[in-house]
C-alpha positions as CSV (number, residue, x, y, z in Angstrom):
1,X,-8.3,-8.1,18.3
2,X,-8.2,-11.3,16.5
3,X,-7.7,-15.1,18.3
4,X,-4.0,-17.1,17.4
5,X,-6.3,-20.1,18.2
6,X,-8.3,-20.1,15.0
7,X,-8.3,-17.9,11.9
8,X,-11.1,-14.8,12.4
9,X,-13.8,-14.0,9.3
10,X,-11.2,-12.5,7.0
11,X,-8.9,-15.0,7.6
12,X,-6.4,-14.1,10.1
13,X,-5.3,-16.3,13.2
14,X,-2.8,-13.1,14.2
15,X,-3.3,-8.9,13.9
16,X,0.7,-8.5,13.4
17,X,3.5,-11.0,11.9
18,X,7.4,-9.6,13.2
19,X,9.9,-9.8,10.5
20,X,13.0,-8.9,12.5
21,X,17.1,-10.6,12.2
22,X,17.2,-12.2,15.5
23,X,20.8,-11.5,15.9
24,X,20.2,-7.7,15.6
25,X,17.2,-6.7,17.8
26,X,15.9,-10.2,19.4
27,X,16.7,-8.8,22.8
28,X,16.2,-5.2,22.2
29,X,14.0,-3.4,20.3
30,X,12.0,-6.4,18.9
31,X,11.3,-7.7,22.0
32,X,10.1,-4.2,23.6
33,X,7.9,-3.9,20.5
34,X,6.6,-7.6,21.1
35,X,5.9,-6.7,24.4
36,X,3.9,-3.3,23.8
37,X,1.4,-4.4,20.9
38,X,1.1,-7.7,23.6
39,X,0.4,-6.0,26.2
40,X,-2.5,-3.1,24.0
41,X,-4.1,-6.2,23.0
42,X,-2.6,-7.2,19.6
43,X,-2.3,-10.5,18.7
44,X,1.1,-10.5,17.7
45,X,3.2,-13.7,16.0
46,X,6.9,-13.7,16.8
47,X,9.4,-16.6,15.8
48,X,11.2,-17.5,18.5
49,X,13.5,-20.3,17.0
50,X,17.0,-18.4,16.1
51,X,18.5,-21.7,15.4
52,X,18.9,-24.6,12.8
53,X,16.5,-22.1,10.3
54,X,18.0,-23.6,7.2
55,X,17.2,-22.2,4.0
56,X,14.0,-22.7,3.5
57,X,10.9,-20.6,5.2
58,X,9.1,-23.3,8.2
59,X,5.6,-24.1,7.0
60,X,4.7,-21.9,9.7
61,X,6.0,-19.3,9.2
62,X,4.5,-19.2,5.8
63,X,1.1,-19.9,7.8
64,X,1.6,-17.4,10.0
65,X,2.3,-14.4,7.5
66,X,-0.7,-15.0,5.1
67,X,-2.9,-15.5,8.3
68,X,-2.0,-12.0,9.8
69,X,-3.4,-9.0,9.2
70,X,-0.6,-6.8,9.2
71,X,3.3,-7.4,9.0
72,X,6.5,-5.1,10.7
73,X,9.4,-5.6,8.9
74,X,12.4,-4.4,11.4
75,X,15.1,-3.7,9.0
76,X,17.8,-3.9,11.2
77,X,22.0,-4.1,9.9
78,X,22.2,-7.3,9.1
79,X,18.4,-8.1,7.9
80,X,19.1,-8.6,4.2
81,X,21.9,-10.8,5.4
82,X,19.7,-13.9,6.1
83,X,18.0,-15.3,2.8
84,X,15.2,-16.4,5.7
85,X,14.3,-13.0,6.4
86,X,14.5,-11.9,2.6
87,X,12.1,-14.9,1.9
88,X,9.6,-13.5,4.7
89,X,9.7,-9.8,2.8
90,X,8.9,-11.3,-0.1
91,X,6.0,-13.0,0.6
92,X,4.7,-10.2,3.1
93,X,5.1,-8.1,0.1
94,X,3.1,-10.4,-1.6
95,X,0.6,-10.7,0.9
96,X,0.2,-6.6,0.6
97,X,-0.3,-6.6,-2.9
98,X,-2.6,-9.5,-3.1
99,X,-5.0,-9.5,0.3
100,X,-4.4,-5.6,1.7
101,X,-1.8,-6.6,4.3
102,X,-0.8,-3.8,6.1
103,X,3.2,-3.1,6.0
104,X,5.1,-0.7,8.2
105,X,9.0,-0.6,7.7
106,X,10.7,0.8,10.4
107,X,14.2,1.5,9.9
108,X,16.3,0.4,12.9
109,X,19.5,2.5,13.1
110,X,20.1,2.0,8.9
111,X,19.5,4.6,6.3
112,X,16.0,4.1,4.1
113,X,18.4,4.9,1.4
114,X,20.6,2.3,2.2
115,X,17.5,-0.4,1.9
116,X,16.3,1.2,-1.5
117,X,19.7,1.3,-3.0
118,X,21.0,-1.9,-1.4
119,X,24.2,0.0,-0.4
120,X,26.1,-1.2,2.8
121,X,25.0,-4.2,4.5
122,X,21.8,-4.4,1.9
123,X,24.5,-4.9,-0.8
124,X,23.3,-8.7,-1.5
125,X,24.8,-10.3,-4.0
126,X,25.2,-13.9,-5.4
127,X,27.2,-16.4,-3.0
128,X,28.3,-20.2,-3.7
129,X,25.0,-21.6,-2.3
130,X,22.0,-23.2,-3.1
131,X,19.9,-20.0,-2.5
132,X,21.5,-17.1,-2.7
133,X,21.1,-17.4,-7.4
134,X,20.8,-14.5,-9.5
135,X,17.2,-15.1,-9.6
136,X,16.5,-14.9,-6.2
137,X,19.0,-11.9,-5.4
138,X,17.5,-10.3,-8.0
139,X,14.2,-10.8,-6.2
140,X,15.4,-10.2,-3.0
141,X,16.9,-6.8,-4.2
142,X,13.0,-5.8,-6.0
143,X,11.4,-6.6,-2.7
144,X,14.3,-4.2,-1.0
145,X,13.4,-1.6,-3.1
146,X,9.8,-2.1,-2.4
147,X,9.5,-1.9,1.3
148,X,12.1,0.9,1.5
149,X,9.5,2.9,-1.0
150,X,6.6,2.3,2.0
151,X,5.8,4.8,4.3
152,X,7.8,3.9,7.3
153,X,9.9,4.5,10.6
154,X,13.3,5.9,10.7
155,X,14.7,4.6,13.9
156,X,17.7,6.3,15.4
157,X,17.3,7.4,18.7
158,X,14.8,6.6,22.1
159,X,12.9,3.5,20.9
160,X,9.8,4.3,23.5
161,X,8.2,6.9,21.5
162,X,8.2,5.2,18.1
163,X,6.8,2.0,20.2
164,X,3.7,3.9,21.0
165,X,3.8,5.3,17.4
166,X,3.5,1.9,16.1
167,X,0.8,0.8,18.9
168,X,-1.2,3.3,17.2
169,X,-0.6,3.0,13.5
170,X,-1.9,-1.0,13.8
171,X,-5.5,0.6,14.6
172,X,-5.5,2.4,10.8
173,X,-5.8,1.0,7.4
174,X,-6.3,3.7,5.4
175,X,-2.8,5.2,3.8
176,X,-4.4,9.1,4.9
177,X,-5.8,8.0,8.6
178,X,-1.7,5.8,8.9
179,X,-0.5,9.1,8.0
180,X,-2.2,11.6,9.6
181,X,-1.8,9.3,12.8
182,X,1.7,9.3,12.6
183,X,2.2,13.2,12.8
184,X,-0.2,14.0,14.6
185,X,1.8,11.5,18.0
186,X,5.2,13.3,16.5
187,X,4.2,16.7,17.4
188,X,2.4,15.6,20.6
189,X,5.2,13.3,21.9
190,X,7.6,16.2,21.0
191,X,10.8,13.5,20.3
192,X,12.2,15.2,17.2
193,X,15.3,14.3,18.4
194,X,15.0,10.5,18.8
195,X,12.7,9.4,16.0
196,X,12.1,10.4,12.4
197,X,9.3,9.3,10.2
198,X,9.6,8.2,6.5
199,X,6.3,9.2,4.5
């Protein structure tokens, strides 16, 4: 796996960037899944400052997203309530399109329909502030659509057997092998029940 302390030959200083609402899963799920890819070895970059954010993304931040190989984007109830994180989707989004950053979704206790629709809590809409203008909701609500259209993680039930689905997935980067991966650890961890995948 890749150093944090310099940038490797393609580029990247991290293998995974978390985009998570701290709120929501800092002390739960995001941590556990910190604490997994740490401890397989993955170079994993996790912001750890849940206060004073303001509006606008920390230049590292920024740095640390275009420097990682791969993002997880933990869409969580209350994600697409913080313009930060909706900033960080966009530019990992942009970071897939442009430079082959790998993006896995994973869908903590909310419907993917929900995300793609913006229905619920992904309902953004235009406030009485600075950044939350119908251009950006209207970007915001593009890059919604987008990550909910990604093969991803439907999280609902037992988090420890999609935690050693995602362990695995970071080793792929072809669509087929990400795939193939993924259903081949559903049938063997036999958790029907507590996880669902999204493909």
């Amino acid at each position: 796996m890749t150093s944090s302390s310099s940038p490797g030959a393609n580029g990247s200083s991290y293998d995974v960037f978390l985009s998570f609402r701290g709120e929501d899963t800092r002390y739960s799920f995001t941590d556990h899944l910190y604490k997994t890819l740490k401890r397989s070895g993955i170079d994993v970059f996790r912001d750890n400052d849940d206060i004073n954010r303001g509006e606008e993304l920390k230049p590292e931040i920024q740095r640390a997203i275009k420097e990682s190989r791969a993002s997880i984007v933990v869409l969580s109830e209350n994600y697409a309530t913080s313009s930060w994180c909706l900033d960080e989707l966009m530019l990992i989004l942009q970071q897939k399109r442009e430079h082959n950053h790998f993006v896995l979704p994973v869908f903590y206790h909310v419907d993917p329909s929900d995300v793609r629709k913006q229905n619920k809590t992904f309902a953004i809409e235009v406030k009485a502030s600075s950044k939350w203008t119908d251009h950006n909701v209207d970007l915001w609500k593009k890059a919604l659509k987008e990550v909910a259209d990604l093969a991803g993680m439907v999280l609902s039930g037992n988090a420890i057997a999609s935690l050693l689905v995602i362990q695995s997935l970071l080793k792929y980067n072809s669509t087929d092998a990400t795939c193939l991966t993924i259903w081949q650890l559903y049938i063997n961890l036999n958790m029907e029940q507590n996880f669902g995948l999204y493909l």
